[in-house]
C-alpha positions, 0 to 999 in steps of 0.5 A: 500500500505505501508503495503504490501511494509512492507510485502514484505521488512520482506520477504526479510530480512528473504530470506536474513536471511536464504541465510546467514545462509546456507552459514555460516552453509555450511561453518562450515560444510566443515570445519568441514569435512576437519580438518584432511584433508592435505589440511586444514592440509597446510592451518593452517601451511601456515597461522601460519608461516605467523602470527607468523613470526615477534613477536615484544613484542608491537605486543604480547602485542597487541594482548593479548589486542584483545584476551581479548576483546574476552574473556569470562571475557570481553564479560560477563562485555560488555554484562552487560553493553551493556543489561543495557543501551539497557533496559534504552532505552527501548530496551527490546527484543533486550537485551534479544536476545543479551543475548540469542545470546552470552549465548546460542553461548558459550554454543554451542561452548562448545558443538561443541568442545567435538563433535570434540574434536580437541587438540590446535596447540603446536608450539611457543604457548605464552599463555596457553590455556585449552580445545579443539581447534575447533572451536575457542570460542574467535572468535565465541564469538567475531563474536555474540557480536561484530556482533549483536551489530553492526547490532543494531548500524547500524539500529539505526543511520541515517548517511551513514557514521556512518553506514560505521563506524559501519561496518569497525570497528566491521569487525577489531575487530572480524579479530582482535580476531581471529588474536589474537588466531593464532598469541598467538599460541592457535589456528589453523587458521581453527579453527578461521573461524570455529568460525566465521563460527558457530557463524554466523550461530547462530547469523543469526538464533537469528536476524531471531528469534528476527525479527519475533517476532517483526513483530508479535508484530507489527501486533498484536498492530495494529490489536488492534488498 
């Protein structure tokens, strides 16, 4: 009997799993569609005079805080840390497919970016940025690392409002770097929830990914048993 209730709640996760990646794929995907249209066109331009319209120095000043948190830089030194301690615990899958999600995402953004090659936004930009715009690899980046480490938080600890915690905080963190790109002028609102749209579908496939092999895991240690 618990068996079978096991069966059915892995079941349910990965009905989930796949719904959430539809969705986040489907997403991309008219965004991906509409970039050129006058629609997505009035949405950027709408959305950047709101961000941009107050920039008290303390606010830029923030905001490069939270873009960096984005950055490759900082990723790189969070995942090293964030994989060494997950090993420590003896959380050896689990390190592995954070790596995988945040290595194979940013290799997956470059990737989207030659494919759609669209140029960064060129007014009141107050930071340089290189390369293509869409989608944005801050956001997408930030979406998988932030995302999957919360995800881990939340199934590790017990009390409902460390959970809620948990969520709050990675859900501002991520809103936060992408608000970052619009305000400092290297993306177009668009190219944000493109990020977060790509980076949940990828994040989505690498949970599914990781839980199927533990439930494999979990079946052949107790076949063995």
């Amino acid at each position: 009997m618990e068996r079978e209730k096991g069966r059915n709640l892995g079941k349910r996760k990965v009905w989930i799993g796949v719904l959430l990646f539809l969705f986040f794929a489907g997403t991309f995907a008219i965004l991906g569609a509409s970039i050129e249209t006058q629609t997505i066109r009035a949405f950027d331009s709408a959305v950047i005079q709101r961000v941009q319209a107050v920039a008290p120095s303390w606010l830029t000043s923030l905001m490069l805080v939270f873009t960096f948190l984005g950055s490759v830089q900082a990723l790189v030194v969070l995942l090293i840390c964030t994989a060494l301690t997950m090993l420590w615990q003896k959380k050896r899958w689990e390190a592995l497919f954070l790596t995988v999600a945040l290595g194979g995402g940013m290799l997956f953004n470059l990737l989207l970016k030659e494919l759609f090659r669209r140029e960064r936004p060129d007014l009141h930009r107050l930071i340089e940025e290189g390369g293509y715009s869409f989608p944005s690899g801050h956001s997408m980046a930030s979406f998988l690392f932030y995302g999957m480490v919360a995800v881990f938080l939340y199934l590790f600890v017990v009390s409902r409002l460390a959970k809620l915690g948990i969520v709050l905080a990675a859900v501002i963190l991520i809103a936060c770097v992408g608000a970052s790109r619009i305000y400092l002028g290297v993306h177009y609102p668009s190219d944000v929830l493109a990020g977060y749209a790509a980076g949940g579908a990828w994040l989505v496939l690498c949970l599914l990914g990781m839980h199927l092999v533990l439930e494999r895991r979990r079946a052949k240690k107790h076949r063995s048993n």
